[in-house]
C-alpha positions as CSV (number, residue, x, y, z in Angstrom):
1,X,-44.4,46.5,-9.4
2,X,-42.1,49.3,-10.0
3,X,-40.3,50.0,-13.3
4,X,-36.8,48.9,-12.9
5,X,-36.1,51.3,-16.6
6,X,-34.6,54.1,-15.0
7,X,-32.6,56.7,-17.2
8,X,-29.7,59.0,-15.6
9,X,-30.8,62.3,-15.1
10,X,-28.0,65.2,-15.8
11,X,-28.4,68.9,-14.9
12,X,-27.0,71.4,-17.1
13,X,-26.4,75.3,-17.4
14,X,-26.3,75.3,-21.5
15,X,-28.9,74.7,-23.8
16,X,-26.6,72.9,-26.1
17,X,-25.3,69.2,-24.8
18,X,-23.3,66.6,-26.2
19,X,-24.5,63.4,-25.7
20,X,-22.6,60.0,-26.8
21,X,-24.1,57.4,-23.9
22,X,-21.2,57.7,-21.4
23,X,-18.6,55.0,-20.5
24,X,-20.8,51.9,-21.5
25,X,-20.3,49.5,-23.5
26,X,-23.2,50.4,-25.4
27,X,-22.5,53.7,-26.2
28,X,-23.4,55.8,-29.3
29,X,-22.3,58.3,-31.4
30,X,-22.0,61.6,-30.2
31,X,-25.3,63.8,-31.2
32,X,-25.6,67.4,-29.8
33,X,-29.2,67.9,-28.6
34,X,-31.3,71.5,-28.2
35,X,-32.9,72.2,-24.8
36,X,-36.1,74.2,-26.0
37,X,-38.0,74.5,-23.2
38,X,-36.6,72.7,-19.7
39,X,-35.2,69.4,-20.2
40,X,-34.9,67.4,-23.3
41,X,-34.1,63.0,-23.8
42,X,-31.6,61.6,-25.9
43,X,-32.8,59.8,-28.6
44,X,-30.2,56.7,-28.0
45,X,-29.8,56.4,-24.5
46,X,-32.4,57.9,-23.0
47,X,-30.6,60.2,-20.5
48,X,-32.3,63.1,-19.6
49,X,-30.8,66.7,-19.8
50,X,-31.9,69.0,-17.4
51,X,-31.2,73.1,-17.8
52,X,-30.4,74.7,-13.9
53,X,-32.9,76.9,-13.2
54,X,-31.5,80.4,-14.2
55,X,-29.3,79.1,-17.1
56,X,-30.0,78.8,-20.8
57,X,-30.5,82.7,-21.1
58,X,-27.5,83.8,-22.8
59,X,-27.2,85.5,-26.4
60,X,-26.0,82.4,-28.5
């Protein structure tokens, strides 16, 4: 049987995101998370942040 958990996946060009669990009734408060490497997971909600390949490389 398949896991019916499944966590929206988001694609981003910035390292930095803002994260506050969308237009739920469960949302969160808003926490801005880091992209290190290629992806990171919110800590609330479980969405997934994605970077576009080619982005992230700015001077910030």
């Amino acid at each position: 049987m398949a896991d019916t958990a499944t966590f929206e996946t988001i694609h981003v060009d910035d390292r930095t995101v803002a994260c506050d669990g969308g237009n739920t009734a469960l949302g969160h408060p808003r926490v801005f998370l880091h992209i290190e490497g290629q992806e990171i997971v919110c800590p609330y909600c479980s969405r997934k942040y994605v970077l576009n390949e080619g982005a992230g490389h700015g001077g910030h």
